[in-house]
C-alpha positions in Angstrom: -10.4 1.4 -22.5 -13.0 -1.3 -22.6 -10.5 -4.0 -23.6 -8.5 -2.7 -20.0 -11.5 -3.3 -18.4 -12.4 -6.7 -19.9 -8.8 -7.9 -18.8 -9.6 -6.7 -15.4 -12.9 -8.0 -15.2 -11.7 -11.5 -16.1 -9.0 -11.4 -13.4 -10.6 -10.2 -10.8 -13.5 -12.9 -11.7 -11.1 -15.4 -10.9 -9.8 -13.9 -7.7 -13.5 -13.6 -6.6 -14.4 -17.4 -7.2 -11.3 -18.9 -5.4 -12.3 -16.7 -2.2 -12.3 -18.3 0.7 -14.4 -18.0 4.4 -12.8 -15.9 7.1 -11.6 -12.7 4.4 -12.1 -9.1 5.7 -14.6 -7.8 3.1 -12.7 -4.6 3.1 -9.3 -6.7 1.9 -11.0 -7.5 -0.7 -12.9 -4.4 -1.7 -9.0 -2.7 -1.6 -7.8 -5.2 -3.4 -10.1 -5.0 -6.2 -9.9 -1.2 -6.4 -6.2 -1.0 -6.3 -6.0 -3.5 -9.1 -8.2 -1.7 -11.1 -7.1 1.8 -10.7 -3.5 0.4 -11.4 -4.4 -1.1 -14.6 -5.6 2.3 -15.5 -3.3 4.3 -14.1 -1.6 6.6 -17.4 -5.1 5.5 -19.5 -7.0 8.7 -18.7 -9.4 10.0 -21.3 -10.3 13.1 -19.9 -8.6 15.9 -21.4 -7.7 17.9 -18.0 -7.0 21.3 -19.8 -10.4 21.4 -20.5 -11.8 21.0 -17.2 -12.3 24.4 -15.9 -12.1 24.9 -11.9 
């Protein structure tokens, strides 16, 4: 999980430096979230039969 994350973090690094004036803060918020959630996406830890409702 951590080396997911270190991948992602490194990206989206990059994508954060080149940024230029005149972005919509929320494009960018969505755009890092979706990016990370997709790289995760099928990686979950969490044993859901053991999660009791």
């Amino acid at each position: 999980m951590n080396a997911l994350f270190t991948k992602w973090k490194k990206k989206s690094t990059a994508y954060l430096k080149a940024l230029e004036t005149g972005l919509r803060p929320k494009d960018v918020i969505s755009e890092l979230s979706d990016s990370l959630l997709a790289r995760h996406t099928g990686t979950c830890s969490i044993n859901t039969m053991s999660i009791s409702t």
